[in-house]
ZAMARGU-4260 file (C-alpha; in steps of 0.2 Angstrom, whole numbers, plus 5000, padded with zeros to 4 digits):
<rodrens>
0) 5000/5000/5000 | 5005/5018/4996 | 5007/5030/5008 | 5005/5047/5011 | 5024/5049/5010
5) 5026/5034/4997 | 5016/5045/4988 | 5029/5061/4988 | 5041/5046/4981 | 5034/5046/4964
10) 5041/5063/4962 | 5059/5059/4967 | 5073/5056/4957 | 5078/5035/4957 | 5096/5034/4956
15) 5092/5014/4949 | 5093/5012/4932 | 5085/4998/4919 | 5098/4986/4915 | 5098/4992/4897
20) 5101/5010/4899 | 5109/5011/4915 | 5114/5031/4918 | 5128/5033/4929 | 5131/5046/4944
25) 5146/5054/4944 | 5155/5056/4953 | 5153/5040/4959 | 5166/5029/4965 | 5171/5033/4983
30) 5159/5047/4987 | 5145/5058/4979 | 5145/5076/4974 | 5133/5075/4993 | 5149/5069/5000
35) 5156/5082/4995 | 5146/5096/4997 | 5142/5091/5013 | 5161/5090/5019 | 5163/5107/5013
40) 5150/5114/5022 | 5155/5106/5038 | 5173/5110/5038 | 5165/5128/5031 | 5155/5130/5048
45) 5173/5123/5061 | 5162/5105/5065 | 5173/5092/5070 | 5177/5078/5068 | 5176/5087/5048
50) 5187/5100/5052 | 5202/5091/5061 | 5201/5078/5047 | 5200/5090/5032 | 5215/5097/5042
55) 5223/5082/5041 | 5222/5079/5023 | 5225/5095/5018 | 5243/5093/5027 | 5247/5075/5020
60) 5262/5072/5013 | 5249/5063/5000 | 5245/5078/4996 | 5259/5092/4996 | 5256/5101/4978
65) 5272/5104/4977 | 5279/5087/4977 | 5286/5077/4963 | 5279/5065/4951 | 5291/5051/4948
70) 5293/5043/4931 | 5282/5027/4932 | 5287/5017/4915 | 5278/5006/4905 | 5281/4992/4915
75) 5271/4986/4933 | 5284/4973/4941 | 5275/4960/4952 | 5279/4964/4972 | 5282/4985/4969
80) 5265/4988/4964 | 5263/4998/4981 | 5279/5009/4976 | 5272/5013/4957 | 5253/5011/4956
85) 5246/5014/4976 | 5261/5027/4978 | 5252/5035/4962 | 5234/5031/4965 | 5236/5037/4984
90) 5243/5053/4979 | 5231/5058/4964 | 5216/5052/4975 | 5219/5064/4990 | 5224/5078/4978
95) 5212/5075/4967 | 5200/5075/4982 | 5205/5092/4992 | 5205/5101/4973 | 5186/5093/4975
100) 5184/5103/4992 | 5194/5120/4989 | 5194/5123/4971 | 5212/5126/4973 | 5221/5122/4954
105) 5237/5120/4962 | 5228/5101/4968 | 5220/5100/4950 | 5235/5102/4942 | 5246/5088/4954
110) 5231/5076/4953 | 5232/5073/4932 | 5251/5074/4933 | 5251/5060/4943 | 5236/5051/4937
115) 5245/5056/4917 | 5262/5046/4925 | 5251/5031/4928 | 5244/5029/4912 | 5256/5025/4899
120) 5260/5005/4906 | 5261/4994/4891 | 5266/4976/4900 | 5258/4969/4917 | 5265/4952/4921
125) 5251/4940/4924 | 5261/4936/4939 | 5248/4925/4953 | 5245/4939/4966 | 5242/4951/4948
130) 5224/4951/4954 | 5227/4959/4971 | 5244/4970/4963 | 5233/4979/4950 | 5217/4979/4958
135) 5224/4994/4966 | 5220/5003/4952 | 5207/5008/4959 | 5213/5023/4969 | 5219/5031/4952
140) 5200/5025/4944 | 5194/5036/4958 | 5206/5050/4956 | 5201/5051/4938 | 5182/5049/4941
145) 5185/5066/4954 | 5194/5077/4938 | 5186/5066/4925 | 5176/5086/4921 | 5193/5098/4923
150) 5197/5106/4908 | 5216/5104/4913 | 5214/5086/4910 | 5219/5086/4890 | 5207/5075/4880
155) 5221/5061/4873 | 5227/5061/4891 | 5211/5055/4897 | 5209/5043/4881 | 5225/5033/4885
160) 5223/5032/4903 | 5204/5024/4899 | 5212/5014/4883 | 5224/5008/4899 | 5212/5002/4911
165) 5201/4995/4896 | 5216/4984/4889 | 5230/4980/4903 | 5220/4981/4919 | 5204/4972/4915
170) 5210/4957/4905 | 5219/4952/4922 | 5205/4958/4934 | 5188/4954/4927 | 5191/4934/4934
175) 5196/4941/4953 | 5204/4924/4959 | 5198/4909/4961 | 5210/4903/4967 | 5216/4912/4983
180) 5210/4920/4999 | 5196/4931/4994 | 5202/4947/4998 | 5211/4945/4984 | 5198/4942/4971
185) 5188/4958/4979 | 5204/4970/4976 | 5202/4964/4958 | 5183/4966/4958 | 5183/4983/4965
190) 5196/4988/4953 | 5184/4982/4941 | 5169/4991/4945 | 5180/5006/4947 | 5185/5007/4931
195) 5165/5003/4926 | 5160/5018/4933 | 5171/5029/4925 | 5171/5021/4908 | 5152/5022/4910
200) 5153/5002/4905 | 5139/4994/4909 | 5145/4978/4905 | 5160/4980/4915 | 5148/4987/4930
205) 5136/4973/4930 | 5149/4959/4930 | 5155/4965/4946 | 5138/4965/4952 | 5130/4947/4945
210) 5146/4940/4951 | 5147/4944/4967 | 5127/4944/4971 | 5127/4923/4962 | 5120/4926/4946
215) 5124/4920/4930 | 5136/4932/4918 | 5128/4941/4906 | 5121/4934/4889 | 5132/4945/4880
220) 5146/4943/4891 | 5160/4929/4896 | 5156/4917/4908 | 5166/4919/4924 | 5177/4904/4932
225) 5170/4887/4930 | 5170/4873/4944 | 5172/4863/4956 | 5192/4863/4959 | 5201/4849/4958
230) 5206/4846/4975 | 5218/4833/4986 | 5209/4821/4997 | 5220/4823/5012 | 5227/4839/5017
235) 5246/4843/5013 | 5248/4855/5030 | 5237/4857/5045 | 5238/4865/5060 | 5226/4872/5075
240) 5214/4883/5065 | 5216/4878/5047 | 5219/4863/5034 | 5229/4866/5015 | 5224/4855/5002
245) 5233/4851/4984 | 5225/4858/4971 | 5227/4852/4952 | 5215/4865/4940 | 5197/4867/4940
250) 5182/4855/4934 | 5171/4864/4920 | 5157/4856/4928 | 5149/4870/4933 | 5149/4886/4924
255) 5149/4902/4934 | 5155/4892/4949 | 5159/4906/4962 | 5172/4907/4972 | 5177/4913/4988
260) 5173/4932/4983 | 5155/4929/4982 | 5146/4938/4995 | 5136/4920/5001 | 5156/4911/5001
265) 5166/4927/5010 | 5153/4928/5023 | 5144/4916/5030 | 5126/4917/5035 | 5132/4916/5055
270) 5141/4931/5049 | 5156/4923/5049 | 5172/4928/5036 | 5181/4916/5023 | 5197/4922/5031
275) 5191/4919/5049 | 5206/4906/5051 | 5222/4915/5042 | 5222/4931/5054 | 5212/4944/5059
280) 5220/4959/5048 | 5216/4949/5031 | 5197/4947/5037 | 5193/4965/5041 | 5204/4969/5025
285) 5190/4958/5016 | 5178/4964/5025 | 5180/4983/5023 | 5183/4979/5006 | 5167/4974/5003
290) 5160/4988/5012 | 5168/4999/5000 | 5161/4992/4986 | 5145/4990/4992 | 5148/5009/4995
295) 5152/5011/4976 | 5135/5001/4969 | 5124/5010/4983 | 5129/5028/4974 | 5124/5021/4960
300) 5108/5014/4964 | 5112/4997/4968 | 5108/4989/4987 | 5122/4977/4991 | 5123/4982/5010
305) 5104/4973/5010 | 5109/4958/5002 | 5107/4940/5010 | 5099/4949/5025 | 5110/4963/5028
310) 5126/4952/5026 | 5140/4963/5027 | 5133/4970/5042 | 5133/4953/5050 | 5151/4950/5044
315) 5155/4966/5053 | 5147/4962/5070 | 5154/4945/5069 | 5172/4951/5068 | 5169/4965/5080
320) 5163/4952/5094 | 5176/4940/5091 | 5191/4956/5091 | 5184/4966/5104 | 5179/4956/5116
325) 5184/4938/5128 | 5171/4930/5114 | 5177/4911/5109 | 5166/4899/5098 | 5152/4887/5108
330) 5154/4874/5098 | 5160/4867/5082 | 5149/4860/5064 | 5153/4856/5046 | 5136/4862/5041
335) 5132/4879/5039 | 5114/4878/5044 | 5118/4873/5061 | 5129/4891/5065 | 5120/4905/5068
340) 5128/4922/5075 | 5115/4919/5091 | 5120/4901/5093 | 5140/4904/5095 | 5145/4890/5084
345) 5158/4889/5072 | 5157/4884/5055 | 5171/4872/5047 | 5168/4876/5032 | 5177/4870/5014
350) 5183/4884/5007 | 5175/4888/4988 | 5195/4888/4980 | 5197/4872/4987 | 5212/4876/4995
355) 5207/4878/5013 | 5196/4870/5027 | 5193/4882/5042 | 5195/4873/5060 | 5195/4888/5072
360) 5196/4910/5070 | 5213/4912/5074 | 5221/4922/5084 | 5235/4931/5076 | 5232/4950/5075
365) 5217/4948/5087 | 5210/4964/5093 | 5223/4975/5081 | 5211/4981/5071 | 5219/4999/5068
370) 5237/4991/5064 | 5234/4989/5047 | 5221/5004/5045 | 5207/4996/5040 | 5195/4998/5052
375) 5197/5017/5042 | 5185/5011/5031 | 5172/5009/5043 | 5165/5025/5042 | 5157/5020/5027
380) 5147/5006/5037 | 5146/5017/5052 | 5136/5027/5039 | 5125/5014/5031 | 5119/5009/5051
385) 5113/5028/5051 | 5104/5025/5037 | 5096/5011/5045 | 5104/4996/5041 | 5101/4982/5051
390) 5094/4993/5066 | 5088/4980/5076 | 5108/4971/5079 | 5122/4983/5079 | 5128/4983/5097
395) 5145/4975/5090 | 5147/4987/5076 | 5143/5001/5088 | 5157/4992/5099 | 5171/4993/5087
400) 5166/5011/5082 | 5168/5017/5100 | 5183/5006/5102 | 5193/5016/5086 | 5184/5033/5090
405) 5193/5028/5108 | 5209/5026/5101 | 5209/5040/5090 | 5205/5053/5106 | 5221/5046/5116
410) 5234/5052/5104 | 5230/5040/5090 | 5232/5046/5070 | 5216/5056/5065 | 5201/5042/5060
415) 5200/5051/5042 | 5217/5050/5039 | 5226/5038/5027 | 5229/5021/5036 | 5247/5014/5040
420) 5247/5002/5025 | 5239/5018/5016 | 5241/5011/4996 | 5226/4999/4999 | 5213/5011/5007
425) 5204/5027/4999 | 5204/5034/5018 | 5197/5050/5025 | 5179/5042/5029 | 5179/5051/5047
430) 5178/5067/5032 | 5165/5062/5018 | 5155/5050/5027 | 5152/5053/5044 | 5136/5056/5049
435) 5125/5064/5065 | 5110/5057/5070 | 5101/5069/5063 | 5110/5065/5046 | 5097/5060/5033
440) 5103/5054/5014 | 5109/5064/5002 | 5101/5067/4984 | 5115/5059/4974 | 5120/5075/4964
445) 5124/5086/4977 | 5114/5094/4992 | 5101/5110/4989 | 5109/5128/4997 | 5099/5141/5004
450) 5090/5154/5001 | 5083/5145/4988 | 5070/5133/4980 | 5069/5116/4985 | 5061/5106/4973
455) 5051/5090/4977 | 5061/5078/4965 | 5078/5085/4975 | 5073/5079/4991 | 5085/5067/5000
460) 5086/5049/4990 | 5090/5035/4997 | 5090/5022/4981 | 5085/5006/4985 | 5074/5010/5000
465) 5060/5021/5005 | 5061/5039/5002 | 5065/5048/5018 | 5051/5065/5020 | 5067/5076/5023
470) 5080/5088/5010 | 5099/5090/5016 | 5101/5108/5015 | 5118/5117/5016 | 5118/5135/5023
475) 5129/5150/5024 | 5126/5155/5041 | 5113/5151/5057 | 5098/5161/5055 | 5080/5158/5056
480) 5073/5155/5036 | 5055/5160/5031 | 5048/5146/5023 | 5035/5142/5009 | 5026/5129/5005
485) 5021/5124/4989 | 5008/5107/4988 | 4995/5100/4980 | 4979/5091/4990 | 4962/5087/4989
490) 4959/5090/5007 | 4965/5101/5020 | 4983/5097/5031 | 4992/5101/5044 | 5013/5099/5041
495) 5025/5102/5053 | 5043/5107/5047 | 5059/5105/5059 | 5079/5108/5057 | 5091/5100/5067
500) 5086/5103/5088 | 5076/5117/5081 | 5059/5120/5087 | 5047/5113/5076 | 5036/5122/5067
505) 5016/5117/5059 | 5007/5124/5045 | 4989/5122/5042 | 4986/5119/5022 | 4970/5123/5017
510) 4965/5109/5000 | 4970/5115/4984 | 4968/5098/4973 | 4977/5111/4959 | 4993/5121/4964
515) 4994/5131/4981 | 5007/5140/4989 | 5007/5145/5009 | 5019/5155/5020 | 5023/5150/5036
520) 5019/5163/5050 | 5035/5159/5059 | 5052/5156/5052 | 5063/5140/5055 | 5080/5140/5062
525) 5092/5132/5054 | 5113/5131/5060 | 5126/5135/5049 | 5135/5119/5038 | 5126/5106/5031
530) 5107/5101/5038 | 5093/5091/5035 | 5072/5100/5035 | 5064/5086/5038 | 5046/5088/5040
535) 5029/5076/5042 | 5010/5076/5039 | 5002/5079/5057 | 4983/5077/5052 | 4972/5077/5035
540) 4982/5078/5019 | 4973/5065/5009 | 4981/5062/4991 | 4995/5074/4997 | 5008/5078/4987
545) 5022/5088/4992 | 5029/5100/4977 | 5043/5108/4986 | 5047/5122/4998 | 5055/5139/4998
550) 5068/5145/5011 | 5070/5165/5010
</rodrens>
């Protein structure tokens, strides 16, 4: 049943496309043009944590406009990916991304001369971590998709650094890897569906998607890995948490097989991860790895944070619990029915590669979770739970969020801040995701600025799930801002309108099934920085329809 509300949703913009004529936001990869705006405006009005982390960017050594570019080559050698394509990709990304929040050219113009550096490689070895190596490419994917409009970005510059990605880069990544951990097949993926959104390939885009989501490749498209592996009988190499197993090629069995990178194979449904029993830095590597891809399918329209029940979510929580606190498995099953996150139990399970059976979550790097820097990344999920994801069970998210903000307050590096093993993160979530309470979603293209008209179609989207009845709204300076109201109903109604901790205000709507336009008699406060007007139906309002409002 529609409501009242569900009914305002027919006059919003759906970031979800058909599959035959998907159009893409841009920019899109790692953050909106909302992300952006709203950075700005908060790091405009002094809030923290934006400030202190725009701070931190701004005085990087990532991001000095003055430093130099090194000469690249043509060549990627296996093992110094770091030192040539994520020294590159991390530099142009943050550059690239404080010329998105100050306009300064002198980050514009460092940005393309590292991202130009990068793109003349001719011959990548197809070496077996090159799916992990190269998927890195995606911090320059998002570097380019940030400048991918500067004029200072020459035309046959842009061209080779997309023939690049299109001819070198995807031929080794479109696969991820069957045959490893599955980290390593999601760095692959999500330098894959980098490079979608920027190339505008839907092809490329929905291959990433069908893959990891278990569905069969595109008609038009190549299959992906076939299966089962061919796998020893007895293990090689065993020890307390894990057993290794021989493997001799793959079965063609099964076309499509899907691998450990799969959302349904890298987290079980108890919420457990794939990694569980290597150490505990390679799983919340994985893990934030999805969530950063998820990220990148969510701006453009797609729900993978939902998927199989809120999955990652439950992938988080899991890995908090066990990291964060005293928590050791209840018990032990090779079927993974029988584990549940409630129930404690432990799944064994045979790993989709073949290569590993998991006995026990290991120990090594227990609790660590800001050694490596990932837990960065969280911001991002931190920001999906504000949006109300998985509402009901996220006491060991929340956990591990207080745990890091914690650590950051007693001296720690700034939670926006590139991580220690920085070439592998985008970073600076504390800056372009974090969200208050009172934080609703953003429309995609960028938030409305008052005075000004607010349009009905640019409330706040949230793509994939119910229209929230608010707009986010970036002011100047703290005032109170007469409001209009422009709506259409067949009855009379009574709407209430309030900003922030502002008191509320109602206006009584008299019907006007046509066009009518009403002033309130009292103005609404809104702060300086980024906001959100939210407002609801108190009484009446049948067949409402809300056209949008005007703050003077």
């Amino acid at each position: 049943m529609r409501t009242k509300r569900g009914f305002v949703a027919g006059l919003l913009v759906v970031a979800a496309a058909t599959a035959a004529a998907r159009t893409f936001v841009h920019p899109g990869i790692d953050c909106s043009q909302a992300d952006i705006d709203r950075a700005r405006a908060m790091e405009d009005a002094g809030r923290e944590p934006w400030a202190s982390s725009f701070a931190a960017l701004r005085d990087c050594r990532t991001s000095d406009p003055g430093q130099n570019v090194p000469d690249y080559g043509t060549s990627l050698i296996p093992d110094r990916c770091n030192s040539t394509l994520g020294h590159a990709g991390r530099r142009a990304h943050d550059l690239a991304l404080l010329w998105r929040l100050t306009d300064d050219a002198r980050y514009a113009s460092k940005a393309i001369d590292f991202i130009n550096a990068s793109s003349r490689y001719e011959s990548l070895d197809a070496h077996g971590s090159a799916p992990l190596d190269y998927g890195k490419v995606f911090l320059l994917c998002e570097a380019a998709e940030l400048m991918r409009d500067h004029p200072g970005w020459a035309a046959e510059d842009r061209a080779r650094f997309a023939r690049m990605l299109r001819e070198r880069f995807y031929p080794i990544l479109k696969n991820g890897d069957a045959g490893r951990f599955g980290n390593q097949g999601l760095f692959a993926l999500r330098g894959v569906l980098a490079m979608a959104v920027f190339l505008e390939d839907e092809k490329m885009y929905d291959r990433v998607w069908r893959y990891l989501t278990a569905q069969p490749h595109r008609a038009d498209d190549e299959p992906y890995e076939s299966g089962p592996p061919k796998v020893s009988s007895v293990p090689f190499e065993a020890d307390a948490f894990m057993e290794t197993f021989k493997i001799g090629g793959r079965k063609s069995d099964i076309a499509d097989y899907g691998y450990d990178e799969q959302l349904r194979h890298y987290i079980y449904a108890n919420g457990q991860c794939q990694e569980s029993s290597r150490d505990q830095a390679h799983v919340m590597a994985g893990l934030f790895m999805y969530v950063a891809i998820a990220e990148t399918f969510w701006l453009q329209g797609d729900d993978l944070y939902g998927a199989l029940d809120n999955r990652i979510l439950k992938g988080l929580e899991w890995s908090f619990r066990y990291n964060l606190s005293t928590w050791e498995p209840t018990g032990f099953t090779d079927a993974e029915g029988d584990a549940t996150f409630e129930n404690g139990i432990f799944y064994r399970a045979r790993h989709r590669s073949g290569r590993w059976r998991s006995l026990a979550p290991s120990p090594k790097l227990r609790g660590a979770l800001g050694t490596e820097g990932a837990p960065r990344e969280c911001a991002y999920a931190h920001y999906r739970v504000r949006m109300g994801l998985g509402e009901s069970s996220v006491a060991w998210l929340k956990k591990g969020m207080d745990e890091m903000n914690a650590r950051s307050a007693s001296g720690g590096e700034t939670w926006g801040a590139p991580p220690h093993w920085y070439y592998e993160w985008s970073g600076w979530g504390t800056l372009m995701k974090r969200r208050t309470a009172w934080m609703s979603g953003d429309p995609p293209n960028g938030m409305r600025k008052i005075p000004g008209l607010i349009a009905a179609k640019d409330a706040d989207v949230n793509p994939a799930r119910d229209i929230k009845p608010s707009f986010t709204v970036s002011a100047r300076e703290g005032r109170g801002y007469a409001l209009k109201i422009a709506y259409k109903s067949s009855s009379s109604a009574e709407i209430a309108f309030s900003c922030d901790k502002s008191p509320p205000i109602s206006i009584t709507l008299p019907p006007n099934p046509t066009r009518g336009i009403v002033k309130s008699t009292r103005p609404l406060a809104i702060p300086a920085g980024a906001s959100v007007v939210r407002w609801a139906i108190i009484a009446g309002g049948a067949n409402f329809r809300l056209l949008g409002i005007q703050l003077d």
